[in-house]
C-alpha positions, -999 to 999 in steps of 0.1 A, spaced: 0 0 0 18 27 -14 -2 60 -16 19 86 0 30 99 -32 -5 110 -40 -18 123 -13 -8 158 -19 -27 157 -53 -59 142 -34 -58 170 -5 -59 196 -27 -86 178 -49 -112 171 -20 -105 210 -8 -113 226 -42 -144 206 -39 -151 214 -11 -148 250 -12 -166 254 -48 -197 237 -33 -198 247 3 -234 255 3 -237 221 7 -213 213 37 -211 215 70 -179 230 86 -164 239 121 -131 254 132 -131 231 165 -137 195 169 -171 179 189 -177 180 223 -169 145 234 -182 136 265 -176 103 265 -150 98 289 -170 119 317 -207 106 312 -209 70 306 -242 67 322 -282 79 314 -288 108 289 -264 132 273 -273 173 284 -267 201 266 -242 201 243 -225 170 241 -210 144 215 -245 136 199 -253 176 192 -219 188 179 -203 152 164 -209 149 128 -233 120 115 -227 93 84 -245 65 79 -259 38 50 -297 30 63 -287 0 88 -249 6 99 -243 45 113 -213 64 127 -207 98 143 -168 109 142 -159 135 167 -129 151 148 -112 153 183 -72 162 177 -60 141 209 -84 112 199 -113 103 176 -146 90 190 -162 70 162 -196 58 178 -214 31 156 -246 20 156 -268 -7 141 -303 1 137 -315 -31 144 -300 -32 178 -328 -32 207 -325 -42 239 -349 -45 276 -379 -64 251 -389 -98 246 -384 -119 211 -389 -155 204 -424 -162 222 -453 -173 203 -470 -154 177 -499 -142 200 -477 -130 230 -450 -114 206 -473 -88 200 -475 -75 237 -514 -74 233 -534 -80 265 -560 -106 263 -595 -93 270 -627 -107 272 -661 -89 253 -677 -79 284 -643 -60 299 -639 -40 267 -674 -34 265 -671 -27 305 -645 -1 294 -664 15 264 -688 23 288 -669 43 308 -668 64 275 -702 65 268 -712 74 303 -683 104 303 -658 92 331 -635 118 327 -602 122 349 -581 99 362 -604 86 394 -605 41 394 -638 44 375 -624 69 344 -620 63 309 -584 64 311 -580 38 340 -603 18 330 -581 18 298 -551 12 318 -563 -18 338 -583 -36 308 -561 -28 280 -529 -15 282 -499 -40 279 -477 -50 309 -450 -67 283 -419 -47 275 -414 -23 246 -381 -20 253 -351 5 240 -330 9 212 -294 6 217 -258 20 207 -232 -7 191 -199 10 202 -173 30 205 -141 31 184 -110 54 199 -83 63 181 -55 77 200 -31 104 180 -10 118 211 -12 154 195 -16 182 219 -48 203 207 -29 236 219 1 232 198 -22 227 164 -36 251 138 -61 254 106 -82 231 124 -114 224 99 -140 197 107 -167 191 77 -192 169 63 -200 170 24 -236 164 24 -235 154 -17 -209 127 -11 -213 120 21 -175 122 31 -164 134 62 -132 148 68 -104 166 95 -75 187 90 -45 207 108 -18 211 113 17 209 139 48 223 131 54 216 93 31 184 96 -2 185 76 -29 156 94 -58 145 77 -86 122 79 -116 108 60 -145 89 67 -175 72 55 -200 50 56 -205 29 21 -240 14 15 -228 -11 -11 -201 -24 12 -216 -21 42 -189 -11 63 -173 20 81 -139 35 67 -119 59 79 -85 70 65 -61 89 86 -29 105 70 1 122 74 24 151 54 62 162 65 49 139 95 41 102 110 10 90 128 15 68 160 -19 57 166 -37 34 195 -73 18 179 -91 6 208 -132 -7 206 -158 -10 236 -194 -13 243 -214 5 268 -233 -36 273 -222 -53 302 -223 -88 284 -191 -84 258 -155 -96 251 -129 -77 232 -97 -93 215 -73 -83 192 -48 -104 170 -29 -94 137 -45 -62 127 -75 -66 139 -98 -60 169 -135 -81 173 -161 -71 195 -190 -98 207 -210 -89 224 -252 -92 239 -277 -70 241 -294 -78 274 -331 -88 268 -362 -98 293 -360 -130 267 -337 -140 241 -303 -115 243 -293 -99 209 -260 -112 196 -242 -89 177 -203 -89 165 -181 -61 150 -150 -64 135 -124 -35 131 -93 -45 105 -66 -17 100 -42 -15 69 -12 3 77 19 -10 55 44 15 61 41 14 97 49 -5 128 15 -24 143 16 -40 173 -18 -60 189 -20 -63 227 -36 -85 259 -61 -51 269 -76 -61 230 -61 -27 214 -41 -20 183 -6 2 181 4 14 149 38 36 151 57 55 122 29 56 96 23 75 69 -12 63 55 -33 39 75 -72 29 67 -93 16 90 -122 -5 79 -154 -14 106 -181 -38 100 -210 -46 121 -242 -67 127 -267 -79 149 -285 -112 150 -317 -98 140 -339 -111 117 -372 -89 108 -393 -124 108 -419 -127 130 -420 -141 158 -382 -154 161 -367 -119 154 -332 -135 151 -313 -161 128 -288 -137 109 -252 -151 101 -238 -118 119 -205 -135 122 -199 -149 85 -215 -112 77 -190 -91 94 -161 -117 81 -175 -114 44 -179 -72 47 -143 -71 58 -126 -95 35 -143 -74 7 -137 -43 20 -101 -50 29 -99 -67 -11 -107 -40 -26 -89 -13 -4 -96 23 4 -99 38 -33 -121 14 -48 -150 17 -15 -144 54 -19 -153 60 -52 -186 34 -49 -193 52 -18 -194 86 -33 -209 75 -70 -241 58 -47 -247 87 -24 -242 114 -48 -262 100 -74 -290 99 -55 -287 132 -39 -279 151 -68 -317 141 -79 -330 170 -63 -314 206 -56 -321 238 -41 -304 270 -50 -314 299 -28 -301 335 -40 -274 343 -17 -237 355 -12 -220 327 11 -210 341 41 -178 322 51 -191 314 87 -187 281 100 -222 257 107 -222 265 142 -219 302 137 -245 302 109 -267 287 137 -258 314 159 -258 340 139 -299 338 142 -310 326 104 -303 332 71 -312 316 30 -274 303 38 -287 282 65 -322 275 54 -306 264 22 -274 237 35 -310 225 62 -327 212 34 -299 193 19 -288 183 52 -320 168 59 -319 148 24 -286 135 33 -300 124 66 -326 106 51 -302 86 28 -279 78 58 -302 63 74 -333 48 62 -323 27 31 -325 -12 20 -325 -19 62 -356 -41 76 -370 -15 99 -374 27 95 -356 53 112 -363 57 147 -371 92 170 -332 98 164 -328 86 130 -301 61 134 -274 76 158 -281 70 202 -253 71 224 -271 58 253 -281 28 271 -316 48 280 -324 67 251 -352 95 260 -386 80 248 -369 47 241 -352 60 211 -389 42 196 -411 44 171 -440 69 182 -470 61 159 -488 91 171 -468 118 140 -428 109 151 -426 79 124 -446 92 100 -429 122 101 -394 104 92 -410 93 59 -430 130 47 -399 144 28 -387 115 10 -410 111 -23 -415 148 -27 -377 154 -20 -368 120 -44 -351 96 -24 -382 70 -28 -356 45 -16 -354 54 17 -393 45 21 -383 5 18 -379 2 58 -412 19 67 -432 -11 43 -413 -36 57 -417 -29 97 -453 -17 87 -458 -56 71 -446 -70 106 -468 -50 127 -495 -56 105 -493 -97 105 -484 -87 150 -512 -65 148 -542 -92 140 -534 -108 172 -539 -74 189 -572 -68 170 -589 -103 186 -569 -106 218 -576 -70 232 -606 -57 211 -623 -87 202 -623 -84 164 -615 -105 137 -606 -91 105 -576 -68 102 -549 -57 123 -543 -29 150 -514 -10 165 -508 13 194 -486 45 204 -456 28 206 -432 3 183 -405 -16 183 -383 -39 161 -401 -69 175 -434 -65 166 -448 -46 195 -486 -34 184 -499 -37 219 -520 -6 233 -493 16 258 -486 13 293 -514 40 300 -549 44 292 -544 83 281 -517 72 251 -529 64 217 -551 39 209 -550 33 169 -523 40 146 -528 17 118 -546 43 96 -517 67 99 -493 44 90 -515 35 59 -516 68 51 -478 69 41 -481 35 25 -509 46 1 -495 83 -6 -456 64 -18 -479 45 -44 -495 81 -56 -457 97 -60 -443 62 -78 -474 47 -98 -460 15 -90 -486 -9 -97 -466 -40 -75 -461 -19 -49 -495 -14 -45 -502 -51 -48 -481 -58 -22 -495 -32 4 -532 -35 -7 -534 -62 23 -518 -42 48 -538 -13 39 -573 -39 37 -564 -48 70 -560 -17 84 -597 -6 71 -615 -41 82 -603 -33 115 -621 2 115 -649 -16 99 -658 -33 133 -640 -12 155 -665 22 146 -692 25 170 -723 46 170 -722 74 193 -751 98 205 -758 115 174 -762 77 159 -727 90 141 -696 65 136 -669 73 159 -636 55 168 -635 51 205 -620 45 230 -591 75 216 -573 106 221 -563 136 206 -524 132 206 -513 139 233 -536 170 240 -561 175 270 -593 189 274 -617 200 303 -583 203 324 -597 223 350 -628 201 358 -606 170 352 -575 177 353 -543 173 326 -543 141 323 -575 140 310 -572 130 276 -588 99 265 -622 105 243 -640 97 214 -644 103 177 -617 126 179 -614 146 149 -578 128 140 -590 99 138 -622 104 120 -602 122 89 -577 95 87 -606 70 89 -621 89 60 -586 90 41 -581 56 46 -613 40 32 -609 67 1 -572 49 -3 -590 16 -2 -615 20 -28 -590 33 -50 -566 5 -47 -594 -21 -50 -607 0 -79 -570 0 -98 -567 -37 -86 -597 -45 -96 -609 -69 -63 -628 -71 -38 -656 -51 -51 -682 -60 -18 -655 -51 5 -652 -14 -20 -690 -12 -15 -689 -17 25 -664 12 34 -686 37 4 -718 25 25 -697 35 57 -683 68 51 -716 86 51 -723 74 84 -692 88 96 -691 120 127 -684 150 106 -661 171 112 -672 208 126 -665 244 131 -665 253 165 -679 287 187 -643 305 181 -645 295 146 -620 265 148 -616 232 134 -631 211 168 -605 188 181 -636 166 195 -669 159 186 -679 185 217 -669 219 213 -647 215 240 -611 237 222 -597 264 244 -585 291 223 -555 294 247 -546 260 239 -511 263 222 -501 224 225 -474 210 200 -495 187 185 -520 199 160 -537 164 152 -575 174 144 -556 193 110 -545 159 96 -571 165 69 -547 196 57 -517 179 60 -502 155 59 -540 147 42 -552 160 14 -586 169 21 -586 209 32 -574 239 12 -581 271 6 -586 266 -30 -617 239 -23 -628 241 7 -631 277 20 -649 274 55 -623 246 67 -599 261 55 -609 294 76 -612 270 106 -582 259 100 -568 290 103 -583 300 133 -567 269 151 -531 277 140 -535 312 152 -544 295 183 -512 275 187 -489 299 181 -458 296 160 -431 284 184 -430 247 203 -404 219 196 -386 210 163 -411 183 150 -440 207 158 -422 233 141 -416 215 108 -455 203 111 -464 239 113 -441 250 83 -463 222 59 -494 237 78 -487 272 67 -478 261 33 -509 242 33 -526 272 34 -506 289 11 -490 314 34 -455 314 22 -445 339 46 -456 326 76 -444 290 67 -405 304 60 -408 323 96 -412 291 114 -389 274 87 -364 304 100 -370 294 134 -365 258 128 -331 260 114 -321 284 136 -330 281 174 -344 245 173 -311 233 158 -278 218 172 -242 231 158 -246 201 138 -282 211 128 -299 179 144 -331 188 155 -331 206 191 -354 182 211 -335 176 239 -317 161 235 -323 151 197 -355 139 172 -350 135 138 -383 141 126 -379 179 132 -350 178 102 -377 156 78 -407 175 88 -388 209 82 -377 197 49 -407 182 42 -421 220 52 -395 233 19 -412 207 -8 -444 218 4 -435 259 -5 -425 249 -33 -446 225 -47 -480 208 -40 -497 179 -61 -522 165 -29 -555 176 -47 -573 154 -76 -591 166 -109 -622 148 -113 -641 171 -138 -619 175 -167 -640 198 -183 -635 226 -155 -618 256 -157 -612 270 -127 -597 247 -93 -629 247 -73 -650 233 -98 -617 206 -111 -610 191 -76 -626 165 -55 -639 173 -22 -638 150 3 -661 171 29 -695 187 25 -715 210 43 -746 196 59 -773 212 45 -788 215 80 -761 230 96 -737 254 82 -710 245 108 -710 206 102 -690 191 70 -698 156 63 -673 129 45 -682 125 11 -679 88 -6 -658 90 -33 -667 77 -68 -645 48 -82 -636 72 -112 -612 89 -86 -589 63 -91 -579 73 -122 -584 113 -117 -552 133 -124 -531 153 -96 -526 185 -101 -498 200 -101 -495 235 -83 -464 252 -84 -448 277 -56 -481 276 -40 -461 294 -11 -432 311 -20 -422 331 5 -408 366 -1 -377 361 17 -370 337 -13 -373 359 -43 -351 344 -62 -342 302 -69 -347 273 -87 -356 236 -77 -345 209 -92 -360 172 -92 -391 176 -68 -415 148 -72 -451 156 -78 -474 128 -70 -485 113 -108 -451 96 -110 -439 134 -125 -406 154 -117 -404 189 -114 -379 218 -120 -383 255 -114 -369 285 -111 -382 319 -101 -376 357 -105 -387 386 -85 -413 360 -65 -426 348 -98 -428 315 -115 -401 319 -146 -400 284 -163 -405 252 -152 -401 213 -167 -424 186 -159 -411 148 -172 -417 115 -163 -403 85 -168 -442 64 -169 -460 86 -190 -495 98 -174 -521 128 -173 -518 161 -150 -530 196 -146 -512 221 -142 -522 249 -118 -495 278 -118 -500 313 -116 -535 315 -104 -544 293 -140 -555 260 -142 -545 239 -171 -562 211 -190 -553 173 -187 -520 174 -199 -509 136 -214 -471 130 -213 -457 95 -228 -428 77 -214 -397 104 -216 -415 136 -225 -411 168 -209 -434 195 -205 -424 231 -206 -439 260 -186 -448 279 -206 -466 256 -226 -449 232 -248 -443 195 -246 -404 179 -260 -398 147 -265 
């Protein structure tokens, strides 16, 4: 391994790139905080390794490299690797669900019907508790390890210290330098090798190094021999401990290396030396065993290939496979670069600079780590430092999850969506057992607040948490197959999403009004009568939430049966439903009611926002269709106010693009990226959620772009008269919107396509490049003076759209395999 001769050249070649594209990077002058060595227990505060330490990762193996000058803290994590849960039992009991009898679920509707509120032994919430919740485990999810490597240099005797992370190749990198000597490093972490690298180097210098590997688990054995170290190590479990192995192989040729008895690594005098790191659990996503995975011959085979074909050859995979995919889809603000470092450009209070790197931050985030793994990104995304991650480090089905996922069609990464259908299969085939054990019914499948890697679709710990989730979930499985028109995708979700609706089927109930409502619910996680009852008052029925997602779900069903062309009776049992279904209603402050009762408090300014699910992330309110919701809907958004935490934040910037004010939408955007963000722009929620980066970015597509609303009347000219609506007011009551059954012709409506629906005015100038438009159509834009300038609509399936742009609606527009459609009006082949 001779490449000392060319690292000069490669240097200057990775800074020129750098520098000509650093709208796109992140950069520091110092490296992480790194508080490894003096907090080893419970939760990270403040600002710590996991807010300032730089993230990589390719959807199931992660890292987080410190850029510390005395040593490097690599932490790695797997994101299969749970712990404190149960896996292995039968197929009934792996699902956590508690086993009720008829008459104690209909003991504990009761309590509904009869009002119980509070928290007193008779109340709806603990009578929930003591009949339905679970007592099993959820469990937590877990870090791997941590990888130290020792340098020996003093950080007071260095200089030209820079830290960055290239968010288009996903390449990390550190630099500076001691007397004459220039020290460099590089890391990564490849998807098609699955394995970590890192490269550390030396100019007019030598590198004496000491690798060492641990585990924060109590069950694990370290040894090194050769150039190698390997970690084993468990996971402790209530049942069945998760193996898991990880094997760290260094290449230094030039140098000394020496193994020793303590299981580290010495290499002395070296020049060049590559590090390579592979890692795996036992897990297997197959119900109910959860394990079976050859995580030993895996990590052997991921090093053998990655040691094979060396340092060069993984690089330049590495970089073709990210940067491929995130050069899809681009975002160029009008600005003059300012020079400033990330965590200064978060300090310095906002700016299009820092709005502009969030969104491709957030893309890159998404690649690293959702992709080609067997279950989604979790509440932080892929990268936990701690044995007792807050909330679990789970998978909250009450917006967190779903959140993850909003960004990635509409910002075109449709690969990363693969992990979310293949955990929501699992708790689908776990979730029939909770339908019959704990609610008595049949046909379908359930789930509850909170999720795990093992199947977990039992109802939570306490009666007040969220009691359905499975139309949610279906709503991001349905909405992929309107972005890809992939007609086997939606063959293989059409039973996850039948279940989901045969389960509501039976679960609706009548409530006074002779209405369908689900019950027992909540409103997540909001409260209501709090000073008769108390805060903790939260459990109810028909909550608006749920009623619009049962509405959005049955619509998704009859489509998909309509396009699959099955199960017709089932088709004509959810359009003989949805008519029966509790409308939805404007309340005495003029607001969207949360609950069937007028029961909002205008001073109500709660994160969560669920009763607007119908604007987003639904389809069915907008202020170009349905005027008095969407008025409602503004009332309750002035209510809330515009500042709460990061994933409530990005939720409110797609509200407020929703409803088409730009303005508003960028000021919370501005807020987002600029007090509810980390120096390494991870969402502030102490102390870190993903979802606030995806729902922010998310919050971008949504100003830019929209394609949520259908065109059922091709013969219409204007948007109001072209659009499906999926509420209408009752003819007896001015205030009350009922659910309209849609006709099977909707299946085959066209989108339309509305572009900068909110541009703000703080972004007068741009262009977009590769936003997906549901349709299976791509977009590019640009824009001058806060006007639409030219835009290009292709696809790669051919279909039919309209166009709405510039306060004009266009007709069907037919596009064959390959064309392209020019704004203004033209169509190229």
């Amino acid at each position: 391994m001779k490449r000392h001769a060319t690292l000069v050249a490669l240097l200057i070649a990775l800074t020129t790139s750098v520098l000509a594209d650093e709208r796109y990077v992140l950069q520091y002058d110092a490296p992480a905080t790194d508080n490894l060595l003096v907090k080893s227990k419970g939760r990270s505060k403040g600002l710590g390794y996991i807010q300032t330490a730089l993230p990589l990762g390719n959807g199931r193996l992660g890292a987080m490299f410190s850029g510390g000058i005395d040593t490097e803290h690599l932490l790695i994590n797997d994101i299969t690797l749970w712990m404190n849960a149960k896996r292995g039992m039968d197929e009934v009991s792996q699902s956590g669900t508690r086993q009720v009898t008829q008459e104690d679920f209909e003991t504990v509707r009761k309590t509904y019907r009869e009002g119980k509120y509070g928290t007193k032994p008779d109340s709806m919430e603990s009578m929930s508790t003591k009949y339905l919740s679970s007592t099993e485990p959820l469990g937590n999810y877990a870090p791997f390890s941590d990888v130290l490597i020792s340098t020996g240099h003093d950080p007071a005797s260095i200089r030209d210290y820079r830290r960055s992370l290239d968010s288009r190749t996903g390449l990390g990198s550190v630099s500076y330098s001691i007397g004459k000597g220039t020290f460099s490093r590089e890391f990564f972490c490849s998807h098609p090798h699955d394995v970590v690298v890192a490269r550390f180097t030396a100019e007019n210098a030598t590198l004496d190094l000491t690798v060492t590997a641990s585990t924060k688990h109590k069950m694990a054995q370290v040894a090194a021999s050769g150039n190698r170290i390997t970690l084993s190590g468990k996971a402790e479990m209530v049942q069945n401990d998760v193996e898991f192995m990880q094997i760290v192989h260094i290449d230094a040729e030039d140098a000394n290396v020496a193994h020793h008895p303590d299981g580290t690594i010495t290499i002395s005098g070296a020049h060049d030396v590559c590090i390579y790191l592979a890692g795996y659990s036992d897990y297997l996503a197959e119900y109910p065993n959860f394990n079976g995975r050859d995580y030993r011959g895996d990590c052997e085979t991921a090093i053998s290939q990655a040691t094979r074909l060396g340092y060069d050859s993984l690089k330049k995979s590495h970089v073709d496979d990210v940067s491929a995919l995130v050069n899809r889809c681009s975002l160029e603000l009008d600005f003059d670069t300012s020079g400033l470092t990330t965590d200064k450009l978060v300090a310095a209070g906002g700016s299009l600079e820092l709005e502009n790197l969030y969104f491709h931050y957030a893309r890159y985030l998404q690649l690293s780590c959702s992709r080609n793994a067997p279950v989604p990104s979790n509440l932080q995304g892929l990268w936990n430092a701690d044995l007792k991650p807050a909330w679990n480090c789970d998978y909250h089905t009450d917006i967190n999850v779903q959140m993850n996922y909003w960004m990635v069609d509409p910002a075109n990464l449709s690969e990363s969506f693969r992990p979310f259908v293949e955990w929501t299969k699992v708790l689908a085939q776990s979730g029939q057992h909770t339908a019959r054990e704990t609610f008595g019914i049949n046909q379908g499948w359930s789930a509850g607040l909170n999720g795990n890697v093992f199947g977990f679709t039992a109802q939570n710990v306490h009666g007040r948490r969220n009691q359905q989730a499975g139309h949610w979930l279906a709503q991001n499985l349905f909405d992929h197959y309107a972005f890809t028109q992939d007609r086997g995708y939606l063959e293989e979700i059409y039973p996850v999403l039948k279940g989901a609706a045969e389960f509501f089927v039976e679960y609706l109930a009548p409530w006074k009004d002779g209405t369908l409502v689900v019950y027992p619910t909540w409103s997540p996680e909001n409260s209501y009568l709090v000073k008769q009852h108390g805060k903790l008052n939260k459990q109810a029925y028909g909550a608006s939430w749920d009623q619009q997602l049962v509405l959005n779900l049955f619509t998704d069903c009859i489509e998909a049966s309509t396009l699959l062309q099955r199960d017709e009776t089932f088709r004509k049992t959810l359009q003989e439903i949805i008519p029966r279904l509790c409308p939805q209603k404007i309340g005495q402050h003029g607001q969207l009611q949360e609950w069937p009762e007028d029961r909002d408090n205008p001073k109500d300014t709660h994160r969560h926002i669920s009763h607007l699910i119908a604007l987003h992330p639904g389809r069915d309110i907008s202020p170009l269709t349905t005027k008095e919701l969407h008025d409602a809907a503004l009332v309750t958004m002035r209510h809330r106010g515009d500042e709460s935490t990061g994933w409530s934040t990005g939720w409110k910037t797609c509200f407020w693009s929703r409803l088409h004010n730009g303005d508003r939408a960028h000021n919370i955007y501005k807020f987002l990226t600029s007090k509810r963000a980390y120096p390494n722009l991870f969402d502030f929620h102490p102390p870190f959620q993903i979802d606030g980066n995806f729902g922010g970015a998310a919050g971008v597509c949504e100003m830019l772009m929209q394609s949520h609303l259908r065109s059922v009347n091709a013969d219409a000219e204007t948007i109001e008269q072209a659009a499906f609506v999926a509420y209408k007011n009752s003819p007896n009551d001015p205030k009350t919107f009922a659910p309209v059954v849609p006709n099977e012709s909707l299946a085959n409506a066209p989108y339309i396509v509305h572009l900068l629906p909110a541009l703000p005015t703080a972004w007068p100038n741009g262009r977009v490049r590769g936003l997906r438009a549901r349709g299976g159509f791509e977009v590019d834009m640009q824009w001058k003076d806060g006007k639409l300038n030219s835009a290009k609509i292709r696809t790669n399936k051919g279909g039919v759209f309209r166009l709405y742009a510039e306060n004009r609606l266009s007709g069907n527009i037919t596009l064959e395999k390959g064309q392209t459609y020019s704004w203004p009006e033209q169509v190229q082949r």
